[in-house]
N, C-alpha and C positions, 0 to 999 in steps of 0.2 A: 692701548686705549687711554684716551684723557681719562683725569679724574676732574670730579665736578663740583662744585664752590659749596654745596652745602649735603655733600655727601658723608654719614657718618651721625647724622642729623633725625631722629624718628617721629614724625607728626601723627597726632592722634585727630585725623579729621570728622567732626562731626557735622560738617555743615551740610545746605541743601542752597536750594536757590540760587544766588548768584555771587554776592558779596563775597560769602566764604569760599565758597569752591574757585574763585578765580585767584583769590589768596596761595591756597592749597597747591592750587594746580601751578604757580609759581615756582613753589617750593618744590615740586616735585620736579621740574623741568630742570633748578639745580640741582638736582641730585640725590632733595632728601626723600627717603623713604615715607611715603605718606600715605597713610592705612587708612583709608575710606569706610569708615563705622556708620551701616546704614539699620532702619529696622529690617525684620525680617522682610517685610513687603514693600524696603524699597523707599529710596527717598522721591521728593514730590517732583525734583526736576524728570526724572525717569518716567513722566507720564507728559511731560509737557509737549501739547501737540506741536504741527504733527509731526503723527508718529509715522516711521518710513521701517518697515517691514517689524513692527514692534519696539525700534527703538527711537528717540526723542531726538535730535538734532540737537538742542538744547545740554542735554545730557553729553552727547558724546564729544563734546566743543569743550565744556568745563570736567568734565571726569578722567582728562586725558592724565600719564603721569603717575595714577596711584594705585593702589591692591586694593580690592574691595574685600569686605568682610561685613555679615549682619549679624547684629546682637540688639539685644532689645533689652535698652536699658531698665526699664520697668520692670523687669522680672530680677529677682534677688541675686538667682546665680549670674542672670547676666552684667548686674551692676558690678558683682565679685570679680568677676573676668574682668572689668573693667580699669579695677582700681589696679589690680594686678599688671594689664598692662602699662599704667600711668605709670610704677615703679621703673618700666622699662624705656620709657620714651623721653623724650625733651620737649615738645611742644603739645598742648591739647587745643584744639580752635573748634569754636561753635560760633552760629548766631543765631542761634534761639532767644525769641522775645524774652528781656531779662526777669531773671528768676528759675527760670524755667531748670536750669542746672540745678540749683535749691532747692526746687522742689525734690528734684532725683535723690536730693543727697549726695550730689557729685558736683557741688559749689567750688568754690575758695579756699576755702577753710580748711575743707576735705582734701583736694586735688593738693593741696601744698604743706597737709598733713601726711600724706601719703608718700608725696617724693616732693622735698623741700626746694630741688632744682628744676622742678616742672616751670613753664611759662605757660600761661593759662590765658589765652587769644580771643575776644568777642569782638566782633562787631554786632551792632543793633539800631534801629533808628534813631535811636536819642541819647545811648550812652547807660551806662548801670547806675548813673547819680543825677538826680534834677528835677524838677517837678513833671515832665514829661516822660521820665523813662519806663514808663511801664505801657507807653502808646506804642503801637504796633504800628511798621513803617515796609512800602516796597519803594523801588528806585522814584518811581515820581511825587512820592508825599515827599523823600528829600529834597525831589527840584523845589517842589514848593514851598516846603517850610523852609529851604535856605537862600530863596532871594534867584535860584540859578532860572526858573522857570521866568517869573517876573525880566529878567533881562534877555529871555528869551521872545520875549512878546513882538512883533512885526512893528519894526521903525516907520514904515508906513504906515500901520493903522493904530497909533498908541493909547485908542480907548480900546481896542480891541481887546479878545481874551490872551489872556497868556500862554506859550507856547513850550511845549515839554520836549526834549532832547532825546532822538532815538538812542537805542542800543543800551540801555540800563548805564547811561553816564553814573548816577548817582546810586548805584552798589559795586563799580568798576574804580570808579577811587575811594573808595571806602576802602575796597577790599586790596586794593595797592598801598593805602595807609596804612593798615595794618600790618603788610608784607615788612615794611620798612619797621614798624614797631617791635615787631618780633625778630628780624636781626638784629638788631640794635638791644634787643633784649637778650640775644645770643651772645652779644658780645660781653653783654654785664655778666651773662653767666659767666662763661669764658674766664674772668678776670676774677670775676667772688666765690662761682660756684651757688650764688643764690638765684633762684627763680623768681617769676612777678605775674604780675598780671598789666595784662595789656587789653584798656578798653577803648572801640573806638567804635564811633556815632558817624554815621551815613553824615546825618546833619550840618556836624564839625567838620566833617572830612570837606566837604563840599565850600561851607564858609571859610575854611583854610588856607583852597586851593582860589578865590574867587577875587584877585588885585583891585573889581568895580569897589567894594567897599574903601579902598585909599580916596581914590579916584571921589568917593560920594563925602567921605566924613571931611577929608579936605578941601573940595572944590565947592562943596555945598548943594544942596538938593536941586538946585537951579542947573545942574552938570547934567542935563539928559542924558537918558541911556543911549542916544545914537551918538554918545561920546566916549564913556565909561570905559570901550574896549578899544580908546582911541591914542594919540600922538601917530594917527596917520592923517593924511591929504585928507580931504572931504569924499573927491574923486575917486578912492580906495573902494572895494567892496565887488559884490556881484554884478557883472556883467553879461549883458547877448550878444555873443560873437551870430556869426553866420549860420555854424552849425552845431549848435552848444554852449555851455554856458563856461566863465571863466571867472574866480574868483583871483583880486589880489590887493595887496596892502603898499603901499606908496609913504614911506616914511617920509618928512618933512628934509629937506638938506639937498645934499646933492645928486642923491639918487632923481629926486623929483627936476635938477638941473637937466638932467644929462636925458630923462624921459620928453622935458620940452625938446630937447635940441633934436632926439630921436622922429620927434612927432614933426616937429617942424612948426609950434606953435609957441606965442609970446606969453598963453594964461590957461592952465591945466584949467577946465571948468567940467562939468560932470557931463554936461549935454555935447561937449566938442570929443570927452572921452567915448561919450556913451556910442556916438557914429563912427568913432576911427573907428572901436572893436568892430562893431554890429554891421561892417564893410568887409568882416576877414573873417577867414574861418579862425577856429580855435587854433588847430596848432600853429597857425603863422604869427597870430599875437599871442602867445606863448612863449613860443621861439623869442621874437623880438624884446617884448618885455624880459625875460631872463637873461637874455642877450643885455639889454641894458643893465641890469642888474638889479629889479624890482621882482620882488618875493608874489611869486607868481604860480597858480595849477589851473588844470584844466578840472572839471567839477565833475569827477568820474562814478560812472555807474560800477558797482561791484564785478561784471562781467572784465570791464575794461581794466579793473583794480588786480583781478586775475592774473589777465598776461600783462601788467607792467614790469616795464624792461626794470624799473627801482627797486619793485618789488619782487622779483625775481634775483637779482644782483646781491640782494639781502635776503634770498630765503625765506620769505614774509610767509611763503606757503609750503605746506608739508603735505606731503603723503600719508597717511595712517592706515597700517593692516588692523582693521576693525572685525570683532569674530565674527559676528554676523553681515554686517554692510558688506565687508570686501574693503575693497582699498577707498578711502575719499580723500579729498584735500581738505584740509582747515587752517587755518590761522600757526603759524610759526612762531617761534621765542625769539623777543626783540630785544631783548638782552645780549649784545656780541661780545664777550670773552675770549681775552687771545689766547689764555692757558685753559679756564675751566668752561667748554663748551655746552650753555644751555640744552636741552632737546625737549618736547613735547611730541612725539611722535611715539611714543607710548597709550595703545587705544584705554580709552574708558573700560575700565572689569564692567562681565555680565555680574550678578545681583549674587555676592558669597561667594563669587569666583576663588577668592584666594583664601577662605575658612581653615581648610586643613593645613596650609601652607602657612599662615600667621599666625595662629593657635597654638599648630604643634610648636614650630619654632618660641615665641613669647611665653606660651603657658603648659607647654610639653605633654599640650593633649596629645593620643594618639587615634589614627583616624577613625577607631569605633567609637570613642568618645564624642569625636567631633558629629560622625552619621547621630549618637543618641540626642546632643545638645539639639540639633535641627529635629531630629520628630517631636522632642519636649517643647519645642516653638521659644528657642533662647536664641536659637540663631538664626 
């Protein structure tokens, strides 16, 4: 059996919601060991509707990859178990609105008093420094406060309101920044032996990843946004085929040569493109457009995203033996390693599934202990 690129590795996860958990759920998918540190009753994604025979769809997509275990850090004994395990791990990640770790007593200060090689992981919407960081943020306050919503706004109707980006974009790179911050902080250990703290802002992450800002502080505020995400044709963009829609981007040069010569016309204009499609089904301008060599898809519904032969080819979709669901498909590790093979097909734990199993091993409870810790309400 392969061994796996961050095996060896012990996360101490306490996140919920999205940001963190999709970080985590990285981590585990290489290999590392990632202890899902929940309260007794359960983190907030585990209720997020709907629910499909008790459990959260939501939950079982991010929770895949890790051991669950409940402790409730508010209680003495169980902030002690806590520290205790910090001794034993390499990574601790939260994103609790900041402070909130401080307030526990399970800050900075502490976590890297405790075990001086710990990497101590937040994401939050603004960061642990700034005049805003104690605002409370989910994924579309970051589209908004970072400019991503605003260029999301309808190029046709540009008094309109502005437009927010499905699927939690702005907690999905956050929490991929982060991914990146804490190997990279692995590697410092690696080489010193010292631990850090790694903070990162939905915000930042979002302004970091966002090239319009070149595009605007150079070109000048006169550079609309129906350019900003441009050095394409005019012509570029959404399209109505016959029976479907076709998205594609036509860079400037010879590709745009060789799509005249294709089409059979002397001046690419939007309305000459917009009737060759809207004459043919999708996949025949598909075909042809790729054929040319113009970065081209068909604008597929999830069903269809299913059985694509691409995403089948790359395992994009997994199976998961889920204890309750039974078998479902979900989303695959797009990470391809030729030696250390990703996997996420490890289901979401039920709520303490792995208590006696992480306790005894880390703090050599034995399991009457661990049964008294759950009726005392510590675990």
């Amino acid at each position: 059996m392969s061994s796996k690129a961050l095996e060896g590795i012990r996360v101490l996860d306490l996140t919920h919601a999205h940001a963190g958990p999709i970080c985590t759920m990285f981590m585990g998918s290489m290999g590392a060991e990632v202890i899902k540190i929940e309260p007794p009753w359960g983190e907030m994604t585990r209720m997020f509707p709907p629910l499909v025979q008790g459990v959260s769809p939501y939950f079982a997509f991010l929770g895949r990859a890790k051991k669950g275990v409940t402790l409730d850090l508010k209680n003495s004994r169980g902030k002690e178990m806590f520290l205790e395990m910090v001794k034993k791990a390499d990574v601790v990640m939260e994103n609790f609105s900041p402070g909130t770790m401080d307030r526990l007593g399970l800050g900075w200060e502490t976590l890297k008093e405790t075990n001086p090689s710990i990497i101590f992981a937040s994401v939050s919407g603004f960061g642990q420094t700034g005049p805003w960081k104690d605002r409370r943020s989910f994924d579309t306050i970051a589209q908004a406060t970072s400019g991503y919503m605003w260029l999301m706004q309808d190029e046709v109707d540009p008094e309109g309101p502005p437009i927010y980006a499905a699927d939690a974009i702005a907690d999905t790179i956050p929490g991929l920044t982060c991914l990146a911050g804490i190997l990279a902080a692995l590697n410092h250990k690696r080489n010193t032996g010292q631990g850090q703290r790694v903070d990162v802002a939905q915000m930042d992450a979002m302004i970091a990843t966002m090239q319009s800002f070149s595009f605007w502080k150079l070109a000048g505020t006169t550079f609309t946004k129906a350019r900003l995400s441009s050095g394409m044709v005019r012509v570029s963009g959404l399209h109505k085929a016959r029976d479907g829609y076709v998205m594609f981007s036509l860079p400037a040069g010879r590709i745009t040569e060789w799509l005249k010569e294709r089409m059979g016309v002397e001046e690419l204009t939007f309305d000459v493109v917009a009737e060759w499609i809207g004459d043919r089904p999708v996949d025949e301008v598909v075909e042809i457009l790729a054929e040319t060599g113009v970065p081209v898809g068909k604008v597929h519904n999830l069903d269809e995203v299913f059985e694509n032969e691409q995403a089948k080819a790359r395992e994009m979709f997994v199976n998961v033996d889920h204890p309750t669901l039974g078998e479902i498909t979900l989303p695959g590790f797009p990470i391809k390693f030729s030696e250390t093979p990703g996997d996420n097909t490890a289901p979401a734990p039920l709520l303490g599934q792995h208590n006696a199993e992480v306790f005894g091993e880390l703090l050599g409870l034995t399991e009457e202990e661990v049964k008294s810790l759950r009726r005392e309400g510590v675990i």
